[in-house]
C-alpha positions in Angstrom: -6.2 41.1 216.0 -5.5 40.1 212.7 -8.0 42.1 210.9 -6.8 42.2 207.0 -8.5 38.9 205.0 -6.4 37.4 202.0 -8.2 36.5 198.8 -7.5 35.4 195.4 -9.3 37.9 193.5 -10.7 40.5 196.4 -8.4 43.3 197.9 -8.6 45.4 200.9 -11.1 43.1 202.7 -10.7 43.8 206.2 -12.7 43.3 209.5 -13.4 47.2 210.9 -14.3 46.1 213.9 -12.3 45.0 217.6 -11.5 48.8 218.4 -12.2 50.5 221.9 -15.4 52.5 221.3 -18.1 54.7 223.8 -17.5 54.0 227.3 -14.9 51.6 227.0 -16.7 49.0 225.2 -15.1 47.5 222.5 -17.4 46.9 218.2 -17.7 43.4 218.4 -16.0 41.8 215.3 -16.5 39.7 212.2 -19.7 41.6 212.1 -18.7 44.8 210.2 -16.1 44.5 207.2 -15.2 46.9 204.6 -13.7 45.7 201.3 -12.9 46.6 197.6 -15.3 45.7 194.6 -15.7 42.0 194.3 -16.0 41.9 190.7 -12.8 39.4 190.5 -13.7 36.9 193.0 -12.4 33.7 192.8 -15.3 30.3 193.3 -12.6 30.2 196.9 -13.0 33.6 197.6 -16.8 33.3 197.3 -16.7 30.2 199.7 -14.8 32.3 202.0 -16.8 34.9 201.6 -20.2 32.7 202.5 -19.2 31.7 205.5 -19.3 35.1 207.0 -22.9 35.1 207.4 -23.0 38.6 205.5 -26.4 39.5 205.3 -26.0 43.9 204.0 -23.5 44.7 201.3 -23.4 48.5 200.7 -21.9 49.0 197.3 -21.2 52.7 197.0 -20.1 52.4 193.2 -21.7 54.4 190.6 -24.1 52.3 188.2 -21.7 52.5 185.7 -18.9 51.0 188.0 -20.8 48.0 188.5 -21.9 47.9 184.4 -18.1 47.8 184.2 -16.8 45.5 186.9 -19.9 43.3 187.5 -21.1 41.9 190.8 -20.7 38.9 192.4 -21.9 37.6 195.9 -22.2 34.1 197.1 -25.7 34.3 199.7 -28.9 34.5 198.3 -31.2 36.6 200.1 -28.1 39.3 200.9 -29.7 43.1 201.3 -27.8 44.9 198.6 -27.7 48.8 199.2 -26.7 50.5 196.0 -27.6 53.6 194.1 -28.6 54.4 190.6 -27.3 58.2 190.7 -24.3 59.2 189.8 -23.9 57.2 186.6 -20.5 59.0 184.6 -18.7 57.3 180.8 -15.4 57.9 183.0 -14.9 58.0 186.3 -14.0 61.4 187.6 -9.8 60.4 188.8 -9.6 59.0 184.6 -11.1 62.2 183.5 -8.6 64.6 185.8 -5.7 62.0 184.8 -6.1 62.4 181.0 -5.7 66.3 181.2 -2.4 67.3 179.4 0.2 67.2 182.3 -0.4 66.2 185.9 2.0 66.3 188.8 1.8 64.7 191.8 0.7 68.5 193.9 -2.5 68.6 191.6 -3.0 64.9 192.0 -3.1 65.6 195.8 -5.2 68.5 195.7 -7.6 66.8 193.6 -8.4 64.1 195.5 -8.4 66.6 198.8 -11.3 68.4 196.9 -13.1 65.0 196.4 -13.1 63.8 200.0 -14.3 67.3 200.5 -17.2 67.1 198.1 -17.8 62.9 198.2 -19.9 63.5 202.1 -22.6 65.4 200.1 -23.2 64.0 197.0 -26.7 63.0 196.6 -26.4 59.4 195.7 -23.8 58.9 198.8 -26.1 60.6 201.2 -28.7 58.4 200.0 -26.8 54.8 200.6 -24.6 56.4 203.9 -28.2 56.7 205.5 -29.5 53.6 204.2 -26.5 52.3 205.9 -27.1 53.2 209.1 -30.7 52.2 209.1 -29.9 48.5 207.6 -27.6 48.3 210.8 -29.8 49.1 212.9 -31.8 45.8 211.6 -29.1 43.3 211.8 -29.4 40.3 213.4 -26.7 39.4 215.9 -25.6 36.6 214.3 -25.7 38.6 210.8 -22.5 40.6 209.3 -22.5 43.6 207.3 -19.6 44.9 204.5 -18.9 48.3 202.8 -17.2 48.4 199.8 -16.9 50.9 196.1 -14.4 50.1 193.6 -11.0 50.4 195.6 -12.8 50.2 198.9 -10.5 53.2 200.2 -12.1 56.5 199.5 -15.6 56.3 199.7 -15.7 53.3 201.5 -12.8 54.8 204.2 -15.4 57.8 204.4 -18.3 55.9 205.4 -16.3 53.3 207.6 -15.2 56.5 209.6 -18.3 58.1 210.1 -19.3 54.4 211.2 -16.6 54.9 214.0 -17.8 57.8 215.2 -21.2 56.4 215.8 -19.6 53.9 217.8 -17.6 56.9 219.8 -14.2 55.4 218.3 -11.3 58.2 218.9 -10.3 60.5 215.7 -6.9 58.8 216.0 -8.0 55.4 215.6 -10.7 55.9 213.2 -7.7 57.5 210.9 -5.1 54.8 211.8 -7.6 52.4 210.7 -8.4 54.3 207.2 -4.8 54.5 206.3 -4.4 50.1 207.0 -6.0 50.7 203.2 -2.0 51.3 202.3 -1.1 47.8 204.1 -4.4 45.8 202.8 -4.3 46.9 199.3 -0.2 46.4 199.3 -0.2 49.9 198.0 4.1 50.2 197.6 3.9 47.2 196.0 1.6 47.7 193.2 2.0 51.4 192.1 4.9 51.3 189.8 2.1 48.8 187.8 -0.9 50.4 188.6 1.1 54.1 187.6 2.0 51.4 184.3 -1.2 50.4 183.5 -2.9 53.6 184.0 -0.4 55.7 181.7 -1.3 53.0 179.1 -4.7 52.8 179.5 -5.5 57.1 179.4 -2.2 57.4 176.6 0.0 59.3 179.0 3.5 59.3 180.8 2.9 60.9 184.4 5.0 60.1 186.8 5.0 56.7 189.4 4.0 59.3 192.4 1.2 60.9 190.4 -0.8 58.0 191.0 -0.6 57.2 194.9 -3.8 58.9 195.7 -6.1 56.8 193.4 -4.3 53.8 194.4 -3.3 54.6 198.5 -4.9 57.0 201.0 -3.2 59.8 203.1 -4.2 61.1 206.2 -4.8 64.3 204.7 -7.5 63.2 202.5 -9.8 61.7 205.4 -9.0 65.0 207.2 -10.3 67.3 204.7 -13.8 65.1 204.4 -13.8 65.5 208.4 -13.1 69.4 208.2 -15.4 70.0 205.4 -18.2 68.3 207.1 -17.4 70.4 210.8 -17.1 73.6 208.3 -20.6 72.8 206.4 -22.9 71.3 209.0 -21.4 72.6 212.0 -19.6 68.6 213.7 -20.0 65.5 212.4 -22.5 64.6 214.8 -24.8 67.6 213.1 -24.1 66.5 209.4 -25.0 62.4 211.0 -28.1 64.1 212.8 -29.8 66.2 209.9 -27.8 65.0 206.8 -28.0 61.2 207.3 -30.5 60.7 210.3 -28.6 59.4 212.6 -29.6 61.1 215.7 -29.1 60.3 219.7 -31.5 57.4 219.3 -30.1 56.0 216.4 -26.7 56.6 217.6 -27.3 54.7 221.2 -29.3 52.0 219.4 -26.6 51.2 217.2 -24.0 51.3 219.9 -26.1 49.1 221.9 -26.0 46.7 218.9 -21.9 46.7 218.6 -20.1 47.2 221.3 -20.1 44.9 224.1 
C-alpha cells in the first residue's frame, strides 16, 4: 500500500496502519496516521486533511513548540490531546547544538540518550496514556493522528508502542519508524536543513552532525525499546503499569483495529 501522503506545507504524513498484527489480522487503515506539526498547512492541505474524518489529534509538542509553530486543523469538534508540561525557551537538540564543537558521535549519542529518557517524561506519559484511552473511544468510521514537531522521534516512539499493542513484529514496527527517512525526504533536505541550522544557532558543524534531528536510525528506536525492558521489566509492563494499557485494554483495542 501506498502509505506516505503528499502535502504542500505538511511532511511525514503517513497512514501507520495495513501491517499484519495479533493472530494474523491485519490494523485496518486510513484510521491511524502519524504526521509532523501542521503549523504550515496549505488551505489544500487542510481540505485534504478534512476529508479524513480525523476525529483525535495527539500533539506531543511542548507548549512552547506550539507558541512557536502555531496550530492549524480543519474539523471542528476534533479531540485535541496535548500537554502543558514541558514548556523550554529552546528546545533541548538547539541547546546541545549551540555548545562549542559538536561531531557527529556526540550528535548520535545525544539523541540515543533522548529516546532513552523521552518514554518517561511526565508530560509524554501523560498524552501516550491519553492516547490509548481516546482509541479506545473511536468510532469506526473516525480516524486518529499522532504527530510533535518533526513527527519522527516522539511521534516514532508512540506509533511503536502503538504497534505493539496491535501484536505488530519488532521488525516491522522498526521498518515502519525508519519510512520517517523516505517521508520526510531526509537525503534531500539535510545539506539545507545542516544550512539553516548553522545559521540559525551561529555555528559551522558539519552536514552529518545534523541527521539525527532531521532522520531517524534504527539505533535510536532501539535504545527507547531497551531502556523501557531495562526499567519496567518488557514493554508490555511499562504499557501495563506506566501507561495503563493492560490485557483488557490491549484486546479491546485490538478488537477495534485489526480485522
Amino acid at each position: 500500500m501506498d502509505r506516505i501522503y503528499k502535502f504542500d506545507g505538511i511532511r511525514n504524513f503517513r497512514d501507520f496502519g495495513g501491517y499484519q498484527g495479533a493472530g494474523g489480522r491485519h490494523i485496518r487503515t486510513g484510521v491511524l496516521f502519524r504526521s509532523a506539526q501542521f503549523g504550515e498547512a496549505t488551505e489544500t492541505d487542510m481540505t485534504g486533511l478534512a476529508r479524513l474524518n480525523i476525529s483525535v489529534q495527539a500533539d506531543l509538542r511542548r507548549p512552547d513548540e506550539r507558541d512557536r509553530h502555531g496550530h492549524r486543523w480543519p474539523v471542528a469538534g476534533v479531540n485535541v490531546l496535548s500537554s502543558d508540561k514541558g514548556r523550554a525557551k529552546d528546545a533541548p537538540h538547539v541547546r546541545f547544538l549551540s555548545e562549542v564543537a559538536v561531531n557527529a558521535a556526540q550528535a548520535h549519542q545525544w539523541m540515543v540518550e533522548y529516546y532513552q529518557e523521552a518514554p518517561f517524561k511526565e508530560q509524554h506519559v501523560d498524552l501516550f496514556r491519553d492516547w490509548f484511552s481516546a482509541l479506545a473511544e473511536l468510532e469506526p468510521d473516525q480516524a486518529a493522528v499522532v504527530n510533535c514537531a518533526a513527527g519522527k522521534d516522539r511521534t516514532g516512539i508512540l506509533c511503536a508502542l502503538t504497534h505493539h499493542v496491535l501484536g505488530v513484529d519488532r521488525d516491522t514496527i522498526f521498518a515502519d519508524y525508519e519510512l520517517t527517512n523516505e517521508a520526510a525526504d531526509v537525503a534531500g533536505r539535510l545539506p539545507e536543513m545542516a544550512r539553516m541550522f548553522n545559521a540559525h544557532i551561529g555555528k559551522s558543524h558539519a552536514v552529518e552532525v545534523y541527521h539525527p534531528f532531521v532522520g531517524v536510525s534504527e539505533g535510536f528506536l532501539a535504545a527507547a525499546m531497551d531502556k523501557i525492558d531495562q526499567t519496567s521489566g518488557s514493554v508490555e509492563t511499562y504499557l501495563d503499569e506506566v501507561l495503563g494499557v493492560g490485557l483488557r485494554q490491549t484486546q479491546q483495542l485490538r478488537d477495534k483495529f485489526l480485522i
